[in-house]
Backbone bond lengths (Angstrom), bond angles and torsions (degrees), N, CA, C in turn:
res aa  C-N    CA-C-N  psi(-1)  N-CA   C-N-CA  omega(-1)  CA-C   N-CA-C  phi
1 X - - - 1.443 - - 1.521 111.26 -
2 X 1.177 110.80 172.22 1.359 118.61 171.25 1.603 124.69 -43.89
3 X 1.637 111.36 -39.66 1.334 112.38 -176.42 1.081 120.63 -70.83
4 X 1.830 109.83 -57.96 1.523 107.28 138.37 1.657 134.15 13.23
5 X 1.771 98.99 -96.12 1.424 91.68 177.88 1.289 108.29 -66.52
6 X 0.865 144.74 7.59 1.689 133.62 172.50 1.862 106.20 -80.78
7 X 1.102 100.76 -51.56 1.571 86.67 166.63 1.179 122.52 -68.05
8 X 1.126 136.80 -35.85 1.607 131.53 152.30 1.346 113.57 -30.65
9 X 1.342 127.93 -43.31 1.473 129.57 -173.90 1.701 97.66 -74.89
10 X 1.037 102.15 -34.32 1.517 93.69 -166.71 1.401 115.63 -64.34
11 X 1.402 101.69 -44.00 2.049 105.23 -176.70 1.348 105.58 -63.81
12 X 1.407 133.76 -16.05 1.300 133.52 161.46 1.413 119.99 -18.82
13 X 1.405 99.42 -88.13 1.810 128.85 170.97 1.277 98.80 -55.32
14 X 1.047 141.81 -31.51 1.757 134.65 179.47 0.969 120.02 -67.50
15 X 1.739 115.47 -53.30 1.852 127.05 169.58 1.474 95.08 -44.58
16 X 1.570 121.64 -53.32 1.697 112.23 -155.25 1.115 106.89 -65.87
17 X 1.920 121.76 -47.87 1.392 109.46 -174.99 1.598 98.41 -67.73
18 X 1.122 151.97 -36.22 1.823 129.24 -158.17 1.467 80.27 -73.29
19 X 1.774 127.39 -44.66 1.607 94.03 -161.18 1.525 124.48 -78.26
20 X 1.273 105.32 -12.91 1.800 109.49 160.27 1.584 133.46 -74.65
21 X 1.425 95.72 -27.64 1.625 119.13 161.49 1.928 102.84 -31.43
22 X 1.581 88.19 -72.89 1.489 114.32 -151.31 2.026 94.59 -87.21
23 X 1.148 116.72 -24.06 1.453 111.52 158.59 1.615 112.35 -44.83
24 X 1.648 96.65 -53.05 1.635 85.00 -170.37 1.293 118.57 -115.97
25 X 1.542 86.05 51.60 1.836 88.47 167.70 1.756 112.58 97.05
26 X 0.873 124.88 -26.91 1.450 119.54 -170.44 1.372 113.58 -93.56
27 X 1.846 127.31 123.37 1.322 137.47 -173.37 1.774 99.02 -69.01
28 X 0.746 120.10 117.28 1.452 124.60 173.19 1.418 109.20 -73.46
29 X 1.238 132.75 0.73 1.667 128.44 -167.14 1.627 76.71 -121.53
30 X 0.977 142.43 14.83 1.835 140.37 -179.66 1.784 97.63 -110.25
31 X 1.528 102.99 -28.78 1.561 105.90 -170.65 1.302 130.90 -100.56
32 X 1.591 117.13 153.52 1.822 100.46 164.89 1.163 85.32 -75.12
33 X 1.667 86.78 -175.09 1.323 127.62 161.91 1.357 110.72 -154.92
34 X 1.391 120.29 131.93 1.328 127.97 -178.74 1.626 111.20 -108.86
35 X 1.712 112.57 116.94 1.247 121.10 -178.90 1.786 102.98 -97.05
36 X 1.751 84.75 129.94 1.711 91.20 -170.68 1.414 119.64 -111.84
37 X 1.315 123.13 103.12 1.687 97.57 -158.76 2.036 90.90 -94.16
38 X 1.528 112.62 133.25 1.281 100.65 168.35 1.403 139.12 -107.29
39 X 1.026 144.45 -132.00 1.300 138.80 164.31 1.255 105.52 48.65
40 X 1.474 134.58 43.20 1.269 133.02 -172.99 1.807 112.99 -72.46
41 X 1.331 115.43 -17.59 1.107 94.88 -179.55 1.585 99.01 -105.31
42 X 1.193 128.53 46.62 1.345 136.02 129.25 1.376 133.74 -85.16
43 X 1.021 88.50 17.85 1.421 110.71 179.91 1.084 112.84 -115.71
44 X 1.340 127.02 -36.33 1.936 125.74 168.73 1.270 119.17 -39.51
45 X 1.342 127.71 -10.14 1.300 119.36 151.43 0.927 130.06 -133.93
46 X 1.676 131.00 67.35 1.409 129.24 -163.82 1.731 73.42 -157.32
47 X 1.751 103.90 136.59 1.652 135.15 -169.13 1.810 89.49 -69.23
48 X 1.239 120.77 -26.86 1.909 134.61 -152.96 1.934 92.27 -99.83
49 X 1.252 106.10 25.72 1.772 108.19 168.62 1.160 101.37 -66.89
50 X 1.580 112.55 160.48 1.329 130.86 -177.73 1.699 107.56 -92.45
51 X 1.156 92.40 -21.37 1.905 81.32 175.12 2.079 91.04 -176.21
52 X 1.235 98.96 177.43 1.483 83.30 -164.85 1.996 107.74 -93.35
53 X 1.529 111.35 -2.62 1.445 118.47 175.50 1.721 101.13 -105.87
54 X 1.037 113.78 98.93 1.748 106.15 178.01 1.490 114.85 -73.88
55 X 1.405 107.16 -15.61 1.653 99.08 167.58 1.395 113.27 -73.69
56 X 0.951 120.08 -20.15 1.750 122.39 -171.02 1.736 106.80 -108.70
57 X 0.910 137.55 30.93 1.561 126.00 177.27 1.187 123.03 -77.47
58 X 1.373 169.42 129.90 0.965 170.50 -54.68 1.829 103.94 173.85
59 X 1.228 116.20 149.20 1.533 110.31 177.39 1.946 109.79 -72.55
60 X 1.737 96.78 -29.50 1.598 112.33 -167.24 1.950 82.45 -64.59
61 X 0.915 114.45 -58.15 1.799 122.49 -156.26 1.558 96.81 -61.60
62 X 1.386 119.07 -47.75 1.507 106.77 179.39 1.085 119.65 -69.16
63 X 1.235 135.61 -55.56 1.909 138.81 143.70 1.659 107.15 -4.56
64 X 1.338 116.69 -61.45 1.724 118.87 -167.07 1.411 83.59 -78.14
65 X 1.226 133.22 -52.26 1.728 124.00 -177.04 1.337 130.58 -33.68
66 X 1.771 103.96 -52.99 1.536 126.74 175.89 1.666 106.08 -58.30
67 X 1.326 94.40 -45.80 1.888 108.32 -179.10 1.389 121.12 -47.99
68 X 1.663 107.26 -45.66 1.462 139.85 164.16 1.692 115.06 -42.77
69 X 1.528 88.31 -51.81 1.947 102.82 -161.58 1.787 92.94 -93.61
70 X 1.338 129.71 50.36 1.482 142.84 -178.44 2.028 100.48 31.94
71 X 0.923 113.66 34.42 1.711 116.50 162.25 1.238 118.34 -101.53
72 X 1.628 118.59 35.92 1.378 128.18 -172.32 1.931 105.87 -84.77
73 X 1.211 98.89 -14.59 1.739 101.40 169.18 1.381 126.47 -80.76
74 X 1.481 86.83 -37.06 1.829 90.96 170.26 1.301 128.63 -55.24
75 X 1.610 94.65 -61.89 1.336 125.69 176.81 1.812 102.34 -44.50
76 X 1.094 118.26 -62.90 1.620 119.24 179.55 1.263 118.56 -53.15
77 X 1.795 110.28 -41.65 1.463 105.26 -176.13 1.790 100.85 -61.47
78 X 1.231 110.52 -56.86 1.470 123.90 -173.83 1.548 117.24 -26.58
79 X 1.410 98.87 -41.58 1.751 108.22 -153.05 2.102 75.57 -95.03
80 X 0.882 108.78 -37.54 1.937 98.29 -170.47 1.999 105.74 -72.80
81 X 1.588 106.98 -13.80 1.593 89.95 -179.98 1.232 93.17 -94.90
82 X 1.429 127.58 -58.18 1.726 122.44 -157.98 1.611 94.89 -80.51
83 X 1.300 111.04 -176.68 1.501 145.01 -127.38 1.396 72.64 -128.06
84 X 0.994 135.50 -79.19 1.423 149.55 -148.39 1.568 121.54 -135.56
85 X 1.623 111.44 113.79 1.401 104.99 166.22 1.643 126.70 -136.32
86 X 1.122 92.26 152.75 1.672 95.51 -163.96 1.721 104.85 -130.87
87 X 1.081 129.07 109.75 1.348 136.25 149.58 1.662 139.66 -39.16
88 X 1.268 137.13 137.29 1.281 125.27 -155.85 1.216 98.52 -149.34
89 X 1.508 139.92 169.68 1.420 143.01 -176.49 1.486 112.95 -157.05
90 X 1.184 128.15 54.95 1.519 132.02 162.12 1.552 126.13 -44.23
91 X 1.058 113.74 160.76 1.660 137.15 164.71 1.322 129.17 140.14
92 X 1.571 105.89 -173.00 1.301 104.53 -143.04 1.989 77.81 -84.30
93 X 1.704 95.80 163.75 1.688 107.53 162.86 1.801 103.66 57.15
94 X 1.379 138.65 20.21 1.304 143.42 -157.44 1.348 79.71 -126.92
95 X 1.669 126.86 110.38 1.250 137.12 143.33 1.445 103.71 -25.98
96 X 1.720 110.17 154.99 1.193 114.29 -158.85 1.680 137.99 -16.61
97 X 1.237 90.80 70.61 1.472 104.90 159.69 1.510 127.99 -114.97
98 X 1.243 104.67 105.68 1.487 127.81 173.06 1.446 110.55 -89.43
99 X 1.561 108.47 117.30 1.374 120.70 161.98 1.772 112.30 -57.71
100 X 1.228 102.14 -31.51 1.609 97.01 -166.32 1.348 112.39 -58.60
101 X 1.866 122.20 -29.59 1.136 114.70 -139.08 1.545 111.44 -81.82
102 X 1.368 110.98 -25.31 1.662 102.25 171.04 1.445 114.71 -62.68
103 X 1.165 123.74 -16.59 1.188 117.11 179.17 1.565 113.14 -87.96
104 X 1.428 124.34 -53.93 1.313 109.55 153.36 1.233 144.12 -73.06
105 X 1.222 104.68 25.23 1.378 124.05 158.79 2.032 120.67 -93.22
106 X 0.972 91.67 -14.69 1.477 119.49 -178.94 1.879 117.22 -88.49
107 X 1.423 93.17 -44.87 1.241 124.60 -178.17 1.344 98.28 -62.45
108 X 1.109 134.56 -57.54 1.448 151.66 -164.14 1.843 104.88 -71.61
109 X 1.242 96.82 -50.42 1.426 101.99 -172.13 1.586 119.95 -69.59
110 X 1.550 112.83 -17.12 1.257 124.84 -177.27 1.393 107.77 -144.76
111 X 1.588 106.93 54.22 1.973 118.27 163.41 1.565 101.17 -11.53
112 X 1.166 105.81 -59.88 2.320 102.31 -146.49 1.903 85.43 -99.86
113 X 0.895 117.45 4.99 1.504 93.30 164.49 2.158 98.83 133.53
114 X 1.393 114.93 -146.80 1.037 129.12 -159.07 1.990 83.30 -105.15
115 X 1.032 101.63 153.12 1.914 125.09 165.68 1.227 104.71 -67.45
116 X 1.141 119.93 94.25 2.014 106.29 -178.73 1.718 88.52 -116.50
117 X 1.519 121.39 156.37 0.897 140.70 152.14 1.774 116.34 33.46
């Protein structure tokens, strides 16, 4: 089905960043990685929501969500290369949704910088 190939599209961009990761030096099993799904309030009307408050979803609930929406390969490869992963749900008009937070969530997890070598 459609959802299907959508996770297929997704490990696309994933292979490239781990293989540029590890091109330039950085152990990816040393690193987070923050998975960002956006456009969340494109989602306020689709029955396939992640929970019924999109400002409040949980990283555990979006993870079982992705799992739900057949992205259970991604999600596995993801969590078996990095060290650490954490899920996020942005967009526009989506009660508390902060773009910043995958990033300071990242920030936090790696004080002195990125895991290189």
């Amino acid at each position: 089905g459609t959802v299907a190939f959508a996770g297929g599209l997704a490990e696309l961009p994933y292979h490239m960043l781990v293989s540029q990761l590890k091109h330039f030096g950085a152990r990816p099993e040393r690193c987070s990685l923050a998975i960002v799904l956006t456009k969340a309030d494109l989602l306020t009307t689709q029955d396939t929501r992640p929970g019924p408050d999109l400002g409040n979803v949980s990283s555990h609930r979006l993870r079982a969500w992705l799992c739900d929406m057949e992205f259970r390969s991604f999600v596995e490869m993801a969590e078996s290369d990095f060290r650490r992963v954490k899920y996020f749900l942005v967009g526009r008009d989506v009660e508390a949704s902060d773009s910043t937070l995958p990033f300071e969530w990242l920030l936090e997890q790696h004080r002195r910088g990125a895991a290189l070598a």
